[in-house]
Biotite code that builds the C-alpha atoms (Angstrom):
import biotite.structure as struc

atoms = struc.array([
    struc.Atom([0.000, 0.000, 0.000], chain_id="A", res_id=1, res_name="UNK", atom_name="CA", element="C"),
    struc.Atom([1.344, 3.454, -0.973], chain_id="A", res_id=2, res_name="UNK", atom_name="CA", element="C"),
    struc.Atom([1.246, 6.573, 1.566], chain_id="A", res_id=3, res_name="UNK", atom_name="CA", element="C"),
    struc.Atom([0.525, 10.142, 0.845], chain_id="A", res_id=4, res_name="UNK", atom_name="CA", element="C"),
    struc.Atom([1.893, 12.834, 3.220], chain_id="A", res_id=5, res_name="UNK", atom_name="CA", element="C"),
    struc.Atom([-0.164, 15.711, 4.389], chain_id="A", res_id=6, res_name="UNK", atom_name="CA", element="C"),
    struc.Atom([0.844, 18.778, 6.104], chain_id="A", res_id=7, res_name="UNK", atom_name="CA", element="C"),
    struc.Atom([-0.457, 19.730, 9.205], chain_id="A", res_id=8, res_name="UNK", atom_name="CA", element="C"),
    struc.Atom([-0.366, 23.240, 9.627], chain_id="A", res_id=9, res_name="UNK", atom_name="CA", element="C"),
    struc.Atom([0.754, 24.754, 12.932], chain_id="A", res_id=10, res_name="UNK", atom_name="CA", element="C"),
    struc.Atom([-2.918, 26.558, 13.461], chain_id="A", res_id=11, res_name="UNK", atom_name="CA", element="C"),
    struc.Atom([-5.106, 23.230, 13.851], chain_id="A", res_id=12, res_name="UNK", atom_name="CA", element="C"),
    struc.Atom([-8.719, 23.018, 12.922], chain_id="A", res_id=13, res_name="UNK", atom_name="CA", element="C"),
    struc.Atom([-10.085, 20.932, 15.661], chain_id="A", res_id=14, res_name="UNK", atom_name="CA", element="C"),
    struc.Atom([-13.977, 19.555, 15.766], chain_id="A", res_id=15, res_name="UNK", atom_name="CA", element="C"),
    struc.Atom([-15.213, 19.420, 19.087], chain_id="A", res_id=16, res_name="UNK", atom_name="CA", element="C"),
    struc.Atom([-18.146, 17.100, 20.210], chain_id="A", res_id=17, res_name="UNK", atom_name="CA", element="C"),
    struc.Atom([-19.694, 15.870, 23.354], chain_id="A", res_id=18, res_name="UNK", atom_name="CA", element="C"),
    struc.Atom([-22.995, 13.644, 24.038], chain_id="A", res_id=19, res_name="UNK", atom_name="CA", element="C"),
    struc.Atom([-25.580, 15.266, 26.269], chain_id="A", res_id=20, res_name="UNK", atom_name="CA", element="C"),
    struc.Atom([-23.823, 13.513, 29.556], chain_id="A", res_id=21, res_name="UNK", atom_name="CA", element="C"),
    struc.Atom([-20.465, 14.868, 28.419], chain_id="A", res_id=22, res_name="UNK", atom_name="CA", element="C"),
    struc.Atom([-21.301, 18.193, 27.496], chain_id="A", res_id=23, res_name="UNK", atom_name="CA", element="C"),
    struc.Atom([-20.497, 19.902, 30.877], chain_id="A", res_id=24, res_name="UNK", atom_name="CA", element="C"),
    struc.Atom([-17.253, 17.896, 31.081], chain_id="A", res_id=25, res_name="UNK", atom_name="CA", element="C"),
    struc.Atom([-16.496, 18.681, 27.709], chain_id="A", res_id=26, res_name="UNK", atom_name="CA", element="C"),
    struc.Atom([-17.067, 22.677, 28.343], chain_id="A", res_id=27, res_name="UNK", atom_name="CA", element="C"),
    struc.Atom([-15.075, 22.689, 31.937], chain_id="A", res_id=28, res_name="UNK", atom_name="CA", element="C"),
    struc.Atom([-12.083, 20.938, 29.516], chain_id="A", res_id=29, res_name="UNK", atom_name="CA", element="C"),
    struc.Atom([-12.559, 23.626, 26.864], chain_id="A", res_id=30, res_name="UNK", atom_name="CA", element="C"),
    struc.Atom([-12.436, 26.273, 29.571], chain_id="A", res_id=31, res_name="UNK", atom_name="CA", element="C"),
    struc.Atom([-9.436, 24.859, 31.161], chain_id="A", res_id=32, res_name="UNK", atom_name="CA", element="C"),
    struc.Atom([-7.364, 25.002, 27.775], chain_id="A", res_id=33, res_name="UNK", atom_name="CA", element="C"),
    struc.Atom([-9.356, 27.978, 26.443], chain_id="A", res_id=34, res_name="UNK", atom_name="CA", element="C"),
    struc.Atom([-5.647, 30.032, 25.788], chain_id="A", res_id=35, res_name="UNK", atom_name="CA", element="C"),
    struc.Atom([-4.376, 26.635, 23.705], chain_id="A", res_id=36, res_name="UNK", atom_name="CA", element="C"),
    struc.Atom([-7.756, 26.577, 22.058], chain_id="A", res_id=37, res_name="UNK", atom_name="CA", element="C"),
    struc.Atom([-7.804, 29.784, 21.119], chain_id="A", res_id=38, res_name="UNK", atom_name="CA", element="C"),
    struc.Atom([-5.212, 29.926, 19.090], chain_id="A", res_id=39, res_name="UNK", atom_name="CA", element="C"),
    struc.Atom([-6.913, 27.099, 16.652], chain_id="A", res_id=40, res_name="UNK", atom_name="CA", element="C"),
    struc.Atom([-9.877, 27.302, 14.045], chain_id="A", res_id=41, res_name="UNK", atom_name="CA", element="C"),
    struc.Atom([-12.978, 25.055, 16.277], chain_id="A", res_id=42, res_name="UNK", atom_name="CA", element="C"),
    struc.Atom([-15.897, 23.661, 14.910], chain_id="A", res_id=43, res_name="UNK", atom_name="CA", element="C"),
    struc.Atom([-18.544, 21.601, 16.769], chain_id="A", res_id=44, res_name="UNK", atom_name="CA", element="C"),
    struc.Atom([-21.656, 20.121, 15.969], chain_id="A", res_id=45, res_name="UNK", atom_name="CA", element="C"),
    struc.Atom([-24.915, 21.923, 17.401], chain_id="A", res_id=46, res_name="UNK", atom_name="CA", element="C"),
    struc.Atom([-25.324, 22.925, 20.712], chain_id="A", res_id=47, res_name="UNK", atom_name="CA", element="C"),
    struc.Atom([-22.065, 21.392, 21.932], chain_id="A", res_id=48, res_name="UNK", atom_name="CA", element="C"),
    struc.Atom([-20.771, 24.256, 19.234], chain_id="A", res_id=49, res_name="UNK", atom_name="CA", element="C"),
    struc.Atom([-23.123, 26.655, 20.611], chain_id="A", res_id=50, res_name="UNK", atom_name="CA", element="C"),
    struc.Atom([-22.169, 26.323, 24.188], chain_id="A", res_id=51, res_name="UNK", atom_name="CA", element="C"),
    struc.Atom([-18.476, 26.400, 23.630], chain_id="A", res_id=52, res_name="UNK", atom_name="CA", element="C"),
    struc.Atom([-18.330, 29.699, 21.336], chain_id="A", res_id=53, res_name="UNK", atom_name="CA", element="C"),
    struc.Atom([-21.023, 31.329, 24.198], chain_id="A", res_id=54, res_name="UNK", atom_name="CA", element="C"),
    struc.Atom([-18.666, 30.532, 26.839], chain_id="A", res_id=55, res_name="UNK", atom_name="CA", element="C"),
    struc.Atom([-15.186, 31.280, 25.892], chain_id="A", res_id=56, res_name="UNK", atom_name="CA", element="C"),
    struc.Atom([-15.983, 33.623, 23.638], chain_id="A", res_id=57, res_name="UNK", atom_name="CA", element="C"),
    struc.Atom([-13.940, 32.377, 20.416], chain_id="A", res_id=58, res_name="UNK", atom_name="CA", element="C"),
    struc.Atom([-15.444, 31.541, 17.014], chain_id="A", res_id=59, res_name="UNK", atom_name="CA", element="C"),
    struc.Atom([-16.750, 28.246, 16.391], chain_id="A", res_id=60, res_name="UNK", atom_name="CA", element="C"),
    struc.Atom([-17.613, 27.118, 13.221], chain_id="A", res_id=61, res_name="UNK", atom_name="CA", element="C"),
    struc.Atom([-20.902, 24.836, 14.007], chain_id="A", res_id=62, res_name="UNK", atom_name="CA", element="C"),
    struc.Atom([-22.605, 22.287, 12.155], chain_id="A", res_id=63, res_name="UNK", atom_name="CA", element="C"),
    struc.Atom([-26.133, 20.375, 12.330], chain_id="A", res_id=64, res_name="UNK", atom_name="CA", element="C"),
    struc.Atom([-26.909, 18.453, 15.849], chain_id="A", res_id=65, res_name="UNK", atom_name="CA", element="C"),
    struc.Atom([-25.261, 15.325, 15.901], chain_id="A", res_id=66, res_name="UNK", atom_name="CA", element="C"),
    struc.Atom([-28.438, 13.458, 15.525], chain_id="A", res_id=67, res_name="UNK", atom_name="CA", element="C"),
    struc.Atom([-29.482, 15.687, 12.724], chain_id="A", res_id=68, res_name="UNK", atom_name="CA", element="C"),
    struc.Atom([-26.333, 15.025, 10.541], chain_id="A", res_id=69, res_name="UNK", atom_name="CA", element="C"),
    struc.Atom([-23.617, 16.823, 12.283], chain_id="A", res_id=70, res_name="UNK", atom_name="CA", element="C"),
    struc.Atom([-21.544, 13.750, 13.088], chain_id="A", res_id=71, res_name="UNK", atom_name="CA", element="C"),
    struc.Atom([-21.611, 12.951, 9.386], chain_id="A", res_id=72, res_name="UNK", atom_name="CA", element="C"),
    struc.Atom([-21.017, 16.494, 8.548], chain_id="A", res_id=73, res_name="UNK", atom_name="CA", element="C"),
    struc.Atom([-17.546, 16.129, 10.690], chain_id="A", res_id=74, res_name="UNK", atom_name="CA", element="C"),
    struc.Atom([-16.525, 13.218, 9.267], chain_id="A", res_id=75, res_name="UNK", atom_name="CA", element="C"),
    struc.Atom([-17.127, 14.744, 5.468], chain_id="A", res_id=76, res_name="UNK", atom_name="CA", element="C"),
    struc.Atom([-14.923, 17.301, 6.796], chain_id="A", res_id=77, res_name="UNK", atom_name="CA", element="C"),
    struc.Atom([-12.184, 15.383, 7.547], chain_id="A", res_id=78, res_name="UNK", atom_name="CA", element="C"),
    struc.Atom([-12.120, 13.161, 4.430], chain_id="A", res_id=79, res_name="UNK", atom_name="CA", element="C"),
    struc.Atom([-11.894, 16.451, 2.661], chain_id="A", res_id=80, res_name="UNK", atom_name="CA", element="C"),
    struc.Atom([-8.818, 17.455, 4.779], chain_id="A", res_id=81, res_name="UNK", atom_name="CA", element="C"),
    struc.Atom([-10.237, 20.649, 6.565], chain_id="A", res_id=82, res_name="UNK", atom_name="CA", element="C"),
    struc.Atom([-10.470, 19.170, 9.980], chain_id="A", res_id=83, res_name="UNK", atom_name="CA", element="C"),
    struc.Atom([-7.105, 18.044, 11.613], chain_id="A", res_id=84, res_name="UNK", atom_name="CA", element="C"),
    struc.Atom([-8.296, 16.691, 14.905], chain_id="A", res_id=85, res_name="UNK", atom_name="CA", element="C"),
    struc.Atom([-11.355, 15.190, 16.427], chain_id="A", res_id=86, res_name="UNK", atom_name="CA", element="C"),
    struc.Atom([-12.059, 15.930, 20.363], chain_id="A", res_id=87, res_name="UNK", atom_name="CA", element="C"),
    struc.Atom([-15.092, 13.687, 20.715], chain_id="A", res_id=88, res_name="UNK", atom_name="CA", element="C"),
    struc.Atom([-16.395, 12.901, 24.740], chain_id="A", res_id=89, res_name="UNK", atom_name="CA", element="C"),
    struc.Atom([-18.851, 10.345, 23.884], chain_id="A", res_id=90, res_name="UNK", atom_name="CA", element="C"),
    struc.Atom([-20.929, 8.699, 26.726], chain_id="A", res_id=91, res_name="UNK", atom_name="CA", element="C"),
    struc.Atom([-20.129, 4.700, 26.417], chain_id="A", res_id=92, res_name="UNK", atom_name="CA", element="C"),
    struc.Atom([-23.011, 4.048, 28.425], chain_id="A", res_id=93, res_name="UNK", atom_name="CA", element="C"),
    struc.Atom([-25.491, 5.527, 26.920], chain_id="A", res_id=94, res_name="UNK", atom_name="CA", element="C"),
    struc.Atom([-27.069, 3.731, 23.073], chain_id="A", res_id=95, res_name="UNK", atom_name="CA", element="C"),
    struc.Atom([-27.563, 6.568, 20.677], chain_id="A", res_id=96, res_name="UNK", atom_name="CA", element="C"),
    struc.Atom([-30.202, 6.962, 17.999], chain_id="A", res_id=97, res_name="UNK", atom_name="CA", element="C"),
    struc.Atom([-27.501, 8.061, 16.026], chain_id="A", res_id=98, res_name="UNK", atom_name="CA", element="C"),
    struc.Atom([-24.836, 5.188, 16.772], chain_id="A", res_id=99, res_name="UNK", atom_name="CA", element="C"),
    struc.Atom([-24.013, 4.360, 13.398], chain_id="A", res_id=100, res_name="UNK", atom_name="CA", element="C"),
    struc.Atom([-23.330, 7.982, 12.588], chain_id="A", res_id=101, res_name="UNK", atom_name="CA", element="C"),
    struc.Atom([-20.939, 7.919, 15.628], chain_id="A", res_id=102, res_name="UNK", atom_name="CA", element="C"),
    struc.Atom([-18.815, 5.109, 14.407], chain_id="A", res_id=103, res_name="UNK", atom_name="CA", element="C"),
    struc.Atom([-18.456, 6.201, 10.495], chain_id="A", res_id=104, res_name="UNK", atom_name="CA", element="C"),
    struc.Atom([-16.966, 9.363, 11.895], chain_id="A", res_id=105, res_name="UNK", atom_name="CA", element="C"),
    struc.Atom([-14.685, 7.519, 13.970], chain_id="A", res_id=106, res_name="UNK", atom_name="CA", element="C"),
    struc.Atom([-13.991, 4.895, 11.314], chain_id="A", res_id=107, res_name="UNK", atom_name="CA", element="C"),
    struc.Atom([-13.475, 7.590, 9.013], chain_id="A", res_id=108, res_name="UNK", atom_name="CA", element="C"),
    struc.Atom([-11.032, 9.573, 11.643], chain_id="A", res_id=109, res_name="UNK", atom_name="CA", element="C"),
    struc.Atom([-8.693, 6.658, 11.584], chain_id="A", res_id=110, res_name="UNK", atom_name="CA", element="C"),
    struc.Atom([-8.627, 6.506, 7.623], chain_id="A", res_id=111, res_name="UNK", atom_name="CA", element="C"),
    struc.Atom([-7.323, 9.507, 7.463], chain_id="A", res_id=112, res_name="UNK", atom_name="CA", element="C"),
    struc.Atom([-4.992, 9.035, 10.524], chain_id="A", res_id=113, res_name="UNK", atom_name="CA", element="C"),
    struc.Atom([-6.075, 12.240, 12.806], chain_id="A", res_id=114, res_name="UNK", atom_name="CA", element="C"),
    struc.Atom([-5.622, 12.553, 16.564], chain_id="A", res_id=115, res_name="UNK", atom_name="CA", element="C"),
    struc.Atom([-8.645, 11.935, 18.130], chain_id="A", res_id=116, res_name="UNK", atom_name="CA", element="C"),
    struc.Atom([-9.788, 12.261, 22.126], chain_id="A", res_id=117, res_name="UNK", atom_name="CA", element="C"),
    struc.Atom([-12.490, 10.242, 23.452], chain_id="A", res_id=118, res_name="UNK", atom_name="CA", element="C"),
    struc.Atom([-11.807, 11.560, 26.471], chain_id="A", res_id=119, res_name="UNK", atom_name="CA", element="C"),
    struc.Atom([-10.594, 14.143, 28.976], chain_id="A", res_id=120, res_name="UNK", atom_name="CA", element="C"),
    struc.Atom([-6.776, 12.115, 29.961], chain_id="A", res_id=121, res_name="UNK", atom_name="CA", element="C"),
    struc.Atom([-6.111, 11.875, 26.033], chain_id="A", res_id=122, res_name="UNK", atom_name="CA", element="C"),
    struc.Atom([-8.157, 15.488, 24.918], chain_id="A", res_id=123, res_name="UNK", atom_name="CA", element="C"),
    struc.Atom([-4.976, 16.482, 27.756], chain_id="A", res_id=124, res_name="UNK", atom_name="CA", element="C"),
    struc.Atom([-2.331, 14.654, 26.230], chain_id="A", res_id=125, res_name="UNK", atom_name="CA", element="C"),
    struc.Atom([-2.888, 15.476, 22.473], chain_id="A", res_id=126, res_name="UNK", atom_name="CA", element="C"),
    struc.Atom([-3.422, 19.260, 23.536], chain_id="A", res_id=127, res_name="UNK", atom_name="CA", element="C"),
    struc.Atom([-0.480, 19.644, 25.480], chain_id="A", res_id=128, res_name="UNK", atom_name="CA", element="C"),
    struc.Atom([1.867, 17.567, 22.690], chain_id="A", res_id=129, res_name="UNK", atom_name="CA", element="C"),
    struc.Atom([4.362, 20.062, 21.496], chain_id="A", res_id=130, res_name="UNK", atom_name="CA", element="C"),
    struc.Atom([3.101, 18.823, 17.993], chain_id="A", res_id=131, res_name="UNK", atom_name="CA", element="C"),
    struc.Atom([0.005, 20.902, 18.649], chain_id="A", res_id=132, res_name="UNK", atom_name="CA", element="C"),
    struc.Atom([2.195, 24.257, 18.248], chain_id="A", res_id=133, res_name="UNK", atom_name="CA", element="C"),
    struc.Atom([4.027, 23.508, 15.003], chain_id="A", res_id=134, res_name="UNK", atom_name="CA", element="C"),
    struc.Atom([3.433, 21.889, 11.644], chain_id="A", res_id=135, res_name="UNK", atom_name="CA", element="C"),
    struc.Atom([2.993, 18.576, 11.526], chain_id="A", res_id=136, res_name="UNK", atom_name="CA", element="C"),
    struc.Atom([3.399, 15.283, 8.650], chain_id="A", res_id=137, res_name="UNK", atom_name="CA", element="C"),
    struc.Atom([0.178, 13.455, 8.510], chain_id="A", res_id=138, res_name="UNK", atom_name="CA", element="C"),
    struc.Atom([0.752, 9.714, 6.761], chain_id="A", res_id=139, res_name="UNK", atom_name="CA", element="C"),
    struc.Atom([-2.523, 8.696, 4.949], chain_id="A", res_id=140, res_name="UNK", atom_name="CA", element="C"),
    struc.Atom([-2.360, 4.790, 4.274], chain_id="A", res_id=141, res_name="UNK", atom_name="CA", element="C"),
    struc.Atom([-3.789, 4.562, 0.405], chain_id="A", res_id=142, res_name="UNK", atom_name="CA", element="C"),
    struc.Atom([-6.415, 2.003, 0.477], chain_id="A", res_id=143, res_name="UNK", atom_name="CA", element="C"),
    struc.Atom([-7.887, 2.161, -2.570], chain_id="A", res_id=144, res_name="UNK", atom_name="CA", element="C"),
    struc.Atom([-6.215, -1.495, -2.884], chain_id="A", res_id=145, res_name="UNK", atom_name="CA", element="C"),
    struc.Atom([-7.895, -3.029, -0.593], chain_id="A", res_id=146, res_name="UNK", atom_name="CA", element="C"),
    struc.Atom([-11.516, -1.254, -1.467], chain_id="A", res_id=147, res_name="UNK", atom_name="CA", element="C"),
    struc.Atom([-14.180, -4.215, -2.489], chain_id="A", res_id=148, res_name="UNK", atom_name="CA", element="C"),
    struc.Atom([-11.766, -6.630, -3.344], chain_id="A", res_id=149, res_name="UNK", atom_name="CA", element="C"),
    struc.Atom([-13.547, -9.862, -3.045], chain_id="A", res_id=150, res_name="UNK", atom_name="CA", element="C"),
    struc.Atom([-11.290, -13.297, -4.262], chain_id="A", res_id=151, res_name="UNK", atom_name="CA", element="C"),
    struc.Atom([-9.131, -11.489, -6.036], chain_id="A", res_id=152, res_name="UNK", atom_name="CA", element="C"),
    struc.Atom([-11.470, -8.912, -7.939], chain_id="A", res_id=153, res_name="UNK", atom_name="CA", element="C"),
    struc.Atom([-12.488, -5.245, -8.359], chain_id="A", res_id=154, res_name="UNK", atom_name="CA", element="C"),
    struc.Atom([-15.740, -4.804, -7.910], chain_id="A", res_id=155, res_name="UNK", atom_name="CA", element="C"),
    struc.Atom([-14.981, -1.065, -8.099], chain_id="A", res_id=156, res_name="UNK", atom_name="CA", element="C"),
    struc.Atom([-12.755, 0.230, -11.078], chain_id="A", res_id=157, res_name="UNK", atom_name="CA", element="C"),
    struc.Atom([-10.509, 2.898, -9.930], chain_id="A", res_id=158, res_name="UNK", atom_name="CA", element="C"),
])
């Protein structure tokens, strides 16, 4: 499989998301690192968005509600390159109408090899990374080999 390289500027855009039970926990986080933040393009899906850009006053670019296509907006996002990292507090205890929306971003996070924080240990240990403060080379696996291949062939020409 071949690789392509993609540069990660030094001014990340990061997509922030929480579920309903992670929301506060999620905004006390984003309040803590509001200076690192800051300097950073956000997004966030719907009120998650909302609540974030009300109360640290910075800028978020905000998509649908998750349930309403927001996750999937995210994850279009990132296959287009225009999000660099995913800070996603999702509640593992709690089934979603909208699980399968939930994985295909995170599936589709991993294809194209972003950080991502499920939580508030690794949302602290990504942010804090010196890598967060300078450009960065992103390795995307190519994996149009491996796309539909069923004993031996194509079902997709590429």
């Amino acid at each position: 499989m071949g690789k392509t390289i993609i540069k990660m500027e030094k001014k990340k855009r990061i997509a922030l998301i929480a579920h309903d039970n992670r929301k506060i926990d999620l905004l006390e986080w984003a309040k803590f690192n509001r200076d690192l933040l800051a300097k950073h393009e956000l997004f966030g899906t719907g009120t998650t968005g909302q609540l974030i850009e009300n109360e640290l006053h910075i800028k978020v670019k905000k998509f649908k509600s998750g349930p309403l296509g927001g996750d999937l907006q995210v994850g279009a996002k990132i296959a287009e390159g225009k999000i660099d990292f995913l800070i996603f507090f999702w509640d593992p205890l709690e089934p979603m109408p909208h699980d399968p929306d939930v994985k295909a971003l995170l599936r589709i996070a991993v294809v194209y090899n972003i950080p991502v924080a499920n939580n508030r240990a690794s949302a602290d240990f990504i942010i804090s990374s010196p890598l967060m403060s300078s450009d960065y080379l992103r390795e995307l696996v190519d994996y149009k080999d491996r796309i539909m291949k069923v004993e031996g062939k194509n079902l997709i020409q590429t």
